[in-house]
C-alpha positions in Angstrom: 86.1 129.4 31.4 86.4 132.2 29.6 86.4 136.1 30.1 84.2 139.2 28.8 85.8 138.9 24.6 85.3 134.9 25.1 88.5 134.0 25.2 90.0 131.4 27.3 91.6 131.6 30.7 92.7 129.6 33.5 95.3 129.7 36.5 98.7 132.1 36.1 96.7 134.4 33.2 97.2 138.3 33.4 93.6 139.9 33.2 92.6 143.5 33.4 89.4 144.2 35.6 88.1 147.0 36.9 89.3 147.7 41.0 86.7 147.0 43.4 84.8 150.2 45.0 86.5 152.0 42.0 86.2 153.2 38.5 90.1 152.4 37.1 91.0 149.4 35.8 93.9 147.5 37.4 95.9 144.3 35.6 95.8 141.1 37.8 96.9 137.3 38.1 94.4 134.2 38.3 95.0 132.4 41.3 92.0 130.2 41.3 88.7 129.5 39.0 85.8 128.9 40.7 82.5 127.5 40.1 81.0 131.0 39.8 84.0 133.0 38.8 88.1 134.0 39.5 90.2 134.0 42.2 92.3 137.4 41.7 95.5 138.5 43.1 96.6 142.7 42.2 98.7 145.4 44.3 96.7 148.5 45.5 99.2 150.8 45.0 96.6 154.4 44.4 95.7 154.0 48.2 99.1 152.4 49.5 101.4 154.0 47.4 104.8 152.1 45.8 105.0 149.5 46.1 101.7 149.1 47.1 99.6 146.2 49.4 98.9 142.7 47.5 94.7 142.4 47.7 93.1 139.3 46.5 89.1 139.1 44.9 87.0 137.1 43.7 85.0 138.6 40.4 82.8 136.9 37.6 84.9 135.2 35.0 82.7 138.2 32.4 84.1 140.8 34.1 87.7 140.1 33.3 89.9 140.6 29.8 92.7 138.7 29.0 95.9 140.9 28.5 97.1 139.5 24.9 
């Protein structure tokens, strides 16, 4: 699979995406690929504070840049 530059990702990958229901961009893990996308695990820390709530989400596998 591979993300929005077309470069190659799979499970245990940092990716940057952009929050969902927000406009900032937040660095994640790949937990899981999918048939139509990723599996994504972040922490919400702008609405929970430090050290913030772990929130998982499943996005399209173009709307996420590996972190090189």
């Amino acid at each position: 699979m591979k993300d929005f530059l077309g470069y190659e990702i799979g499970v245990g990958d940092v990716v940057i995406f952009q929050a969902p229901n927000y406009r900032h961009f937040v660095r994640g893990t790949i937990l899981k690929l999918t048939l139509s996308g990723v599996r994504l695990s972040y922490i919400n820390d702008w609405n929970y504070g430090k050290p913030g709530l772990q929130c998982d989400v499943l996005q399209r596998s173009d709307q996420v840049i590996l972190e090189r």
